[in-house]
C-alpha positions as CSV (number, residue, x, y, z in Angstrom):
1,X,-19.4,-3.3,-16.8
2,X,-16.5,-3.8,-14.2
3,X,-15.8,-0.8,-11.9
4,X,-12.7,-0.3,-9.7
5,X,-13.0,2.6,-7.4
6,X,-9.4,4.1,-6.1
7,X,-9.5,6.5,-3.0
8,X,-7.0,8.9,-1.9
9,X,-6.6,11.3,0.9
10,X,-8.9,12.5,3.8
11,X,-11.8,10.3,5.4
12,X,-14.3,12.0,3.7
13,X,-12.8,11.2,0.4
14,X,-13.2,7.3,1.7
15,X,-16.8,8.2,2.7
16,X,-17.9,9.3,-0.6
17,X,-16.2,6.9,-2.5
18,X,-18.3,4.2,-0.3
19,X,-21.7,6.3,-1.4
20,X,-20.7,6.1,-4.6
21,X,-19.9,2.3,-4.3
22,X,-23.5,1.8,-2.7
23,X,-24.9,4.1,-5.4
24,X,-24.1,2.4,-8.4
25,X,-23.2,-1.8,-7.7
26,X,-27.1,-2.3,-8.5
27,X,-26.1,-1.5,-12.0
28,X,-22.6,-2.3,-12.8
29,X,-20.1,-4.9,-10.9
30,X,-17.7,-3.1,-8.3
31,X,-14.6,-5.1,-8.8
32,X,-10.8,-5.0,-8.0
33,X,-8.7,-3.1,-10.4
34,X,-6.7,-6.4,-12.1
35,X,-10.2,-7.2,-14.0
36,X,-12.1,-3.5,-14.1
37,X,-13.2,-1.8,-17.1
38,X,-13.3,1.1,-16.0
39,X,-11.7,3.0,-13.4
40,X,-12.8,5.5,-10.5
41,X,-10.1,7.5,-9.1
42,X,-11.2,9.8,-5.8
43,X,-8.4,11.9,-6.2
44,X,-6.7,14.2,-3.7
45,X,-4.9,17.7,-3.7
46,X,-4.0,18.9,-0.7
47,X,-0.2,18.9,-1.5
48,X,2.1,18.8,-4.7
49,X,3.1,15.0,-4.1
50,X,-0.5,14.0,-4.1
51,X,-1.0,15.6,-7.3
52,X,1.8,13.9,-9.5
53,X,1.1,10.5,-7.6
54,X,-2.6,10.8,-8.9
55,X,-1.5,12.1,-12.1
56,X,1.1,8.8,-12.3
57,X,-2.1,6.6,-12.1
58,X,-4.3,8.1,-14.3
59,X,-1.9,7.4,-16.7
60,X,-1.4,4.3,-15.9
61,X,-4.8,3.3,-16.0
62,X,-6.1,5.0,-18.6
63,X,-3.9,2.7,-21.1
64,X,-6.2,-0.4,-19.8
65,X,-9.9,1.5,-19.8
66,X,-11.7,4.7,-19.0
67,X,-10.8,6.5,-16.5
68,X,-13.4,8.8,-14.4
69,X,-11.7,11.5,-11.9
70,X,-13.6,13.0,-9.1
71,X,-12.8,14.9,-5.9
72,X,-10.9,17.8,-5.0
73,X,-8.1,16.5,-7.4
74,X,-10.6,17.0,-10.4
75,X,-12.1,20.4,-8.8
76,X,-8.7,21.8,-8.9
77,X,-7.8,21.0,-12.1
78,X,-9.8,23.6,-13.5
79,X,-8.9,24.4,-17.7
80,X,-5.8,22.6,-17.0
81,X,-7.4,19.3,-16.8
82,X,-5.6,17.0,-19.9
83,X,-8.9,15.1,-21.5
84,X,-8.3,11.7,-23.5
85,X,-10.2,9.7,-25.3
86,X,-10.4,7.3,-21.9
87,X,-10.2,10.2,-19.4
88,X,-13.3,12.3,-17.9
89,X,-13.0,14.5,-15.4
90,X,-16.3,14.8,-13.2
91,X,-16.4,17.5,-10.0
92,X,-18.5,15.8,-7.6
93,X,-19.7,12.1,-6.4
94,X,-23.0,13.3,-7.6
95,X,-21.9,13.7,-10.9
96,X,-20.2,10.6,-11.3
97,X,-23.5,8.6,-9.8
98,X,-25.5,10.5,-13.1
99,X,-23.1,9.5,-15.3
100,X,-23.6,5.9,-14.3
101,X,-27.2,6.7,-15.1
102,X,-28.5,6.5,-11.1
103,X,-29.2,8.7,-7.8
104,X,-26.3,9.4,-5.3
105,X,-27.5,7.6,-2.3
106,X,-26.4,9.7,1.1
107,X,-27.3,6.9,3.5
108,X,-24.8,3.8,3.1
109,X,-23.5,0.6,4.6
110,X,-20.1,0.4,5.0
111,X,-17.5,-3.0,4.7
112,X,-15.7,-1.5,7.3
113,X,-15.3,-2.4,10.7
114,X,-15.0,1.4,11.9
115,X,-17.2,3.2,9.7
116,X,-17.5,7.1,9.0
117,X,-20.7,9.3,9.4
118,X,-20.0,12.4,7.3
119,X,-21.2,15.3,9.2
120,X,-20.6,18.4,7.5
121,X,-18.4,20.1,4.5
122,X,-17.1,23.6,3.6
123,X,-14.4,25.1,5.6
124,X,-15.0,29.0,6.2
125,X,-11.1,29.4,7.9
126,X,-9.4,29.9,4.3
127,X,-5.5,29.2,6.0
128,X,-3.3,30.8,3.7
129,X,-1.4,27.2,2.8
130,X,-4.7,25.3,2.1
131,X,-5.9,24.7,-0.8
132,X,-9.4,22.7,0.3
133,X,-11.9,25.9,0.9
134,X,-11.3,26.9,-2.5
135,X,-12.0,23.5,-4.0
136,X,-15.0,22.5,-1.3
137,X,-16.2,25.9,-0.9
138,X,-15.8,28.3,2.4
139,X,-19.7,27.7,3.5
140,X,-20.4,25.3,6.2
141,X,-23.2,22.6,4.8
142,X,-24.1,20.7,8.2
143,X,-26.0,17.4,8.1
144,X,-29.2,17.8,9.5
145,X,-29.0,16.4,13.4
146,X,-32.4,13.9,12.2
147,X,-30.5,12.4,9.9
148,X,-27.2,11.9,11.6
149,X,-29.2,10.0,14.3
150,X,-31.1,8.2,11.6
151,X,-27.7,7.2,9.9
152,X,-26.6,6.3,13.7
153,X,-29.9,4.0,14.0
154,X,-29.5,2.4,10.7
155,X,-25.8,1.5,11.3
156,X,-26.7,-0.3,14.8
157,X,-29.5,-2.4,13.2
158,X,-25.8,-3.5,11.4
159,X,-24.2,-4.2,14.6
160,X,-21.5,-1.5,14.1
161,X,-19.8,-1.1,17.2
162,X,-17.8,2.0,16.4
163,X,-18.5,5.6,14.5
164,X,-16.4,7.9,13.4
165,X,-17.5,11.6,12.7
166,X,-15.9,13.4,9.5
167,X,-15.8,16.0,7.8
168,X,-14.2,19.0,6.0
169,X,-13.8,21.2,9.3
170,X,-16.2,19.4,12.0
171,X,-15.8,22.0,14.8
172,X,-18.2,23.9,12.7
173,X,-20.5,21.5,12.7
174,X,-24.5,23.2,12.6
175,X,-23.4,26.8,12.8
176,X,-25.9,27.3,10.1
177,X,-28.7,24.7,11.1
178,X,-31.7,26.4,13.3
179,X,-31.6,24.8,16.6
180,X,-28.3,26.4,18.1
181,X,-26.7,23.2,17.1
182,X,-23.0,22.2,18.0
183,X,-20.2,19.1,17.1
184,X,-21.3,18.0,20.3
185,X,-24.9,17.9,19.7
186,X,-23.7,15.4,16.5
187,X,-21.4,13.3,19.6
188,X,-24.6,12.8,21.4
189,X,-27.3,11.7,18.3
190,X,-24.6,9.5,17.3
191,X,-24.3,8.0,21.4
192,X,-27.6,7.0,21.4
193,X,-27.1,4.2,19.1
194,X,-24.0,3.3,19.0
195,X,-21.3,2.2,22.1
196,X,-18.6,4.1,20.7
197,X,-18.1,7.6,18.9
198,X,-14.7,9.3,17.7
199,X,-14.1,12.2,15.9
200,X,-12.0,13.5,13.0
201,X,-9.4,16.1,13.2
202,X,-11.0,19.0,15.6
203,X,-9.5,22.6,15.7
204,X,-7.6,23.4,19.3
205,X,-10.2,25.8,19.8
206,X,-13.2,24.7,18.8
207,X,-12.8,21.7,21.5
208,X,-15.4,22.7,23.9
209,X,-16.5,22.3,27.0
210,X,-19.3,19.8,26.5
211,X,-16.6,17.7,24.1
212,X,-14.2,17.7,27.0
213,X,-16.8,16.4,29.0
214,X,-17.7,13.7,26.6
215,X,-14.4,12.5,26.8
216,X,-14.3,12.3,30.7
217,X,-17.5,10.6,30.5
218,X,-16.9,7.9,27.9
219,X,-19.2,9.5,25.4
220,X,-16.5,9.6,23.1
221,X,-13.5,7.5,22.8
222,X,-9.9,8.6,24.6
223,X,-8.8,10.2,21.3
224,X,-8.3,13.4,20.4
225,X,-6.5,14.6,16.9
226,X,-5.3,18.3,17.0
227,X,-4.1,19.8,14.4
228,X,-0.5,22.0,15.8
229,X,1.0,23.2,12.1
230,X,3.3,25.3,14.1
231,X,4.4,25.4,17.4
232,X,5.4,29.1,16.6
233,X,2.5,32.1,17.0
234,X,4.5,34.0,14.5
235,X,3.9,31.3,11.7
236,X,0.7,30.5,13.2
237,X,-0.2,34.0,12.3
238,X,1.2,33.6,9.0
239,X,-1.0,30.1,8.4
240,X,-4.0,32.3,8.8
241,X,-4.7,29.6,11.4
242,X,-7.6,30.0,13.7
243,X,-5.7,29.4,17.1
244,X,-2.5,30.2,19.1
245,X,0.0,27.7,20.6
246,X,-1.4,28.3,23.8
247,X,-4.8,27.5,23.0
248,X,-3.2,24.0,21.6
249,X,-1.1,23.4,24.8
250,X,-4.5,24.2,26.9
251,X,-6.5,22.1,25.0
252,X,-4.3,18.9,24.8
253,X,-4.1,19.4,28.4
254,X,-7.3,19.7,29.2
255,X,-7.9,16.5,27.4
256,X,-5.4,14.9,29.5
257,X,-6.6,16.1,32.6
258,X,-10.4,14.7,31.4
259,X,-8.9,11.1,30.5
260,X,-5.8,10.5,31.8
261,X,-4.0,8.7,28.6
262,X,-5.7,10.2,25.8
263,X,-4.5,9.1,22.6
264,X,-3.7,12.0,21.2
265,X,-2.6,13.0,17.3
266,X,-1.4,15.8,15.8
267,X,-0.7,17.2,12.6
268,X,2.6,19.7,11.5
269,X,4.1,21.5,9.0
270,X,7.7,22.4,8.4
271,X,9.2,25.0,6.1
272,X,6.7,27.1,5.9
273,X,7.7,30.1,3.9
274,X,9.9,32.4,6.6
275,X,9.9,29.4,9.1
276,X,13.3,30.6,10.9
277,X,15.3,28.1,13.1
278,X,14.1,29.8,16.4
279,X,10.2,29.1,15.1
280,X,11.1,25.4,13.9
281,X,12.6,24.9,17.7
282,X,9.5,26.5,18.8
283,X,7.4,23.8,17.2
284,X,10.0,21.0,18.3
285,X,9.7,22.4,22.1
286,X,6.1,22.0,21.9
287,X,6.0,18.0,20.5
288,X,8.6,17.6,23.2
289,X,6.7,18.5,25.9
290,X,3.6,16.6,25.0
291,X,2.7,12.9,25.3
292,X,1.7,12.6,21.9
293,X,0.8,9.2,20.8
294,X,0.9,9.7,17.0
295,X,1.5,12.6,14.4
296,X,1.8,13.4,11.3
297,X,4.5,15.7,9.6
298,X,4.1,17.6,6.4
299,X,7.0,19.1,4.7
300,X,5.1,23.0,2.8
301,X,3.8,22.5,-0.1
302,X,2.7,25.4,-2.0
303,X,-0.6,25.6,-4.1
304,X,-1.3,27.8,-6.3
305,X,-4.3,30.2,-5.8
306,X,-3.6,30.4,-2.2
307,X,-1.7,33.6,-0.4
308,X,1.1,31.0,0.6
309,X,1.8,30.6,-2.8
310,X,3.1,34.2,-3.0
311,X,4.8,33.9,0.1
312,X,6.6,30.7,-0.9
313,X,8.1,32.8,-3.6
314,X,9.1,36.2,-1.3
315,X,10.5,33.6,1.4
316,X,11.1,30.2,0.5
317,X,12.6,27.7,2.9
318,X,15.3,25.4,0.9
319,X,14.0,21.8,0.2
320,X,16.9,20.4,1.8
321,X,16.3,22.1,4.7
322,X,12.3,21.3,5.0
323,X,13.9,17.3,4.6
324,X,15.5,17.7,7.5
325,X,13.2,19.6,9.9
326,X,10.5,16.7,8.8
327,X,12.9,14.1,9.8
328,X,13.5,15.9,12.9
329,X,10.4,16.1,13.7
330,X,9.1,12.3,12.4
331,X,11.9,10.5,14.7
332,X,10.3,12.7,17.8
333,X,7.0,11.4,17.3
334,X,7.9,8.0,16.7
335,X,9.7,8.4,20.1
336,X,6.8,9.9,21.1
337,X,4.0,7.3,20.2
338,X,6.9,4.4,21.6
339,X,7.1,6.1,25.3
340,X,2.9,6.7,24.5
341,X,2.8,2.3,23.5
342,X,5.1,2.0,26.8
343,X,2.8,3.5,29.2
344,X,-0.3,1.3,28.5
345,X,1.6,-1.9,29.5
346,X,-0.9,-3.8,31.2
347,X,-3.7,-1.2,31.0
348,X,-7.4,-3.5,30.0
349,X,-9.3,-1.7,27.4
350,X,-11.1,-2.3,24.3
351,X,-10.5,-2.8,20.8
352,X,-12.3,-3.1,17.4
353,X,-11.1,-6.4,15.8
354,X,-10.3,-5.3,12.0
355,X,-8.0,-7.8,10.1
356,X,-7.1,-11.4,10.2
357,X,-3.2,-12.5,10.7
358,X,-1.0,-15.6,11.0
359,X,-2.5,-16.8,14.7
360,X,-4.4,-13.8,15.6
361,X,-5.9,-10.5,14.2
362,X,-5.2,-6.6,14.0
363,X,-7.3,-3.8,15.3
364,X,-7.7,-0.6,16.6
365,X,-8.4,0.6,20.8
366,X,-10.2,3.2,22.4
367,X,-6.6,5.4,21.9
368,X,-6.3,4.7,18.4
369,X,-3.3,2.6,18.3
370,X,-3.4,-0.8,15.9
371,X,-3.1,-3.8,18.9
372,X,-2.2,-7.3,17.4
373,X,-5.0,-9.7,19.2
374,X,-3.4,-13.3,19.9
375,X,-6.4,-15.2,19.6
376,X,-9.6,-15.3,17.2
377,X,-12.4,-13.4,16.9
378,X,-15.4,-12.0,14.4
379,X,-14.3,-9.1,12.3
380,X,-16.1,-5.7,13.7
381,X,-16.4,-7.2,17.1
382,X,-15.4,-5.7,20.4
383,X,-13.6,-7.2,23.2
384,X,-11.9,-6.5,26.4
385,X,-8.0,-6.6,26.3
386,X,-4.8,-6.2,28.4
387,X,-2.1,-4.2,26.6
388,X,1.4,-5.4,26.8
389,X,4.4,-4.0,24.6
390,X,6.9,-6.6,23.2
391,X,9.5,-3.9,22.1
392,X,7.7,-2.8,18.6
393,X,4.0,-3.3,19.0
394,X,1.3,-3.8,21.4
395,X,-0.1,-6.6,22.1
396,X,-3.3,-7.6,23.1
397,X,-4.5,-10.8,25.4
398,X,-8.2,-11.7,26.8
């Protein structure tokens, strides 16, 4: 049997679909999709255009050989999932694992040069746009701190030189573990064995002290992703969102203030229902006055069983309208991560090498920005660079 495992969405989608890979090529041939027999698809839900792009290649694929769907595309099918003779819808990576007649295996070695550690799931915040915590569940399932280090240990015995924390909603990371554990806590097991830690997307406010002083001390990387949404308190408050726009400002700031350059992401929405032009300026204001290196814009998508579903009805903001405001708001953050590219000229730092190219290779920095490396190198390897910008990319020399 031939297996082709497709991945969509989040980081921790990637993760498990790299347990699952580990899980099961002992008993079946993990192969690319021209020559598969059957088909994994890791699907994702998190907006409307996910879901009819996933739907598109289940389809598709499903006219060449069975088709198994998983992840919170599967969960939030529900009784409307459309079985076939080729199609199976499974929940979990667990399930899938049994059906292939072996255990899910939690600890895993990963191809890639950056790999993820998977430190918690659940999200307890229930925002009134997201569908996730009804599909992942709202309780906060930490990894035990033992085996996070244990992973961490394992991974340098690879040579790994970089780890990347994930998870549903990290900033609640060990809430529920005895100990008085924290995200930080995670930072530090994962330190001990390996040079370089990043995180995932962390709540504003759930940044913390001790993480701020990771970042000033080179515990973790010079990268920080934020989710914004809103620049606006009024639609913050609408989001159900767990912080203010003040708490955001303070918190990029304080990360600036700890690193100097940070490379620092951000995530927003536009159109949410009742988003007014005075709250849409808000949001511009507030990516205008931050040196934002990257972001990502998200034009509303309502999903149904969520409050914002109802409120996309009562208040809807015209789809024309939500085009415009995201490409507003994508040309500003491409400014943005330009001026960002800019600044480093001639700033030495580190980078992951990731992926050959025509007299040189691609990889990632300390900032998270992908550097083009003239000169050869061993995929997964670190080395020292100097930064220069040629007009569209960075470049990086030894």
């Amino acid at each position: 049997m031939k297996v082709s495992v497709r991945t969509f969405g989040c980081k921790v989608n990637r993760f498990e679909s790299e347990q699952l890979i580990s899980s099961i090529r002992d008993v079946v041939t993990v192969s690319d999709e021209s020559d598969a027999d059957v088909f994994v698809v890791n699907g994702c839900s998190v907006t409307a255009t996910a879901d009819s792009q996933i739907r598109n290649i289940i389809r598709r694929l499903s006219k060449r050989g069975r088709v198994i769907v998983t992840g919170c595309y599967a969960r939030n099918r529900g009784t409307e999932r459309v079985e076939g003779e080729n199609i199976i819808y499974l929940d979990f990576m667990e399930n899938v694992a049994d059906w292939f007649g072996v255990p899910f295996r939690y600890a895993v070695s990963f191809s890639t040069s950056r790999p993820f550690i998977k430190i918690q799931d659940g999200c307890p915040q229930f925002c009134s746009y997201c569908i996730i915590p009804h599909l992942r569940g709202g309780k906060v399932k930490s990894v035990p701190i033992e085996q996070i280090e244990q992973l961490a240990e394992q991974f340098a015995t690879q040579k790994v030189n970089e780890l990347v924390l994930t998870g549903i909603h990290i900033g609640t990371y060990g809430r529920e573990l005895q100990g008085n554990f924290e995200l930080a806590d995670a930072v530090e097991a994962v330190y001990k064995h390996i040079p370089a830690v990043r995180m995932g997307s962390l709540e504003s406010a759930e940044v913390s002290d001790r993480i701020f002083g990771q970042l000033r001390s080179g515990v973790l990387l010079p990268h920080l992703h934020i989710p914004l949404q809103s620049g606006s308190n009024a639609v913050l408050k609408r989001m159900n969102r767990p912080d203010t726009a003040e708490i955001f400002r303070n918190s990029a700031l304080k990360a600036i203030e700890s690193v100097g350059k940070p490379g620092l992401g951000c995530d927003v929405i536009v159109g949410f229902p009742g988003e007014s032009d005075s709250e849409f300026q808000e949001s511009y204001d507030m990516i205008s006055s931050l040196p934002f290196s990257y972001g990502h814009v998200f034009p509303f998508s309502a999903r149904k069983g969520t409050p914002a579903f109802q409120m996309e009805k009562d208040e809807p903001v015209s789809p024309q309208l939500k085009k415009e405001r995201a490409k507003i708001l994508r040309e500003l953050l491409e400014q943005k991560k330009d001026d960002f590219m800019r600044s480093l000229d001639g700033i030495q730092t580190t980078m992951i090498l990731e992926k050959e190219a025509d007299g040189g290779m691609w990889g990632t920095t300390e900032r998270y920005l992908s550097v083009f490396f003239q000169g050869e190198g061993k995929q997964g390897s670190r080395i020292p660079v100097t930064l220069s910008h040629d007009g569209k990319s960075l470049i990086g020399t030894g």
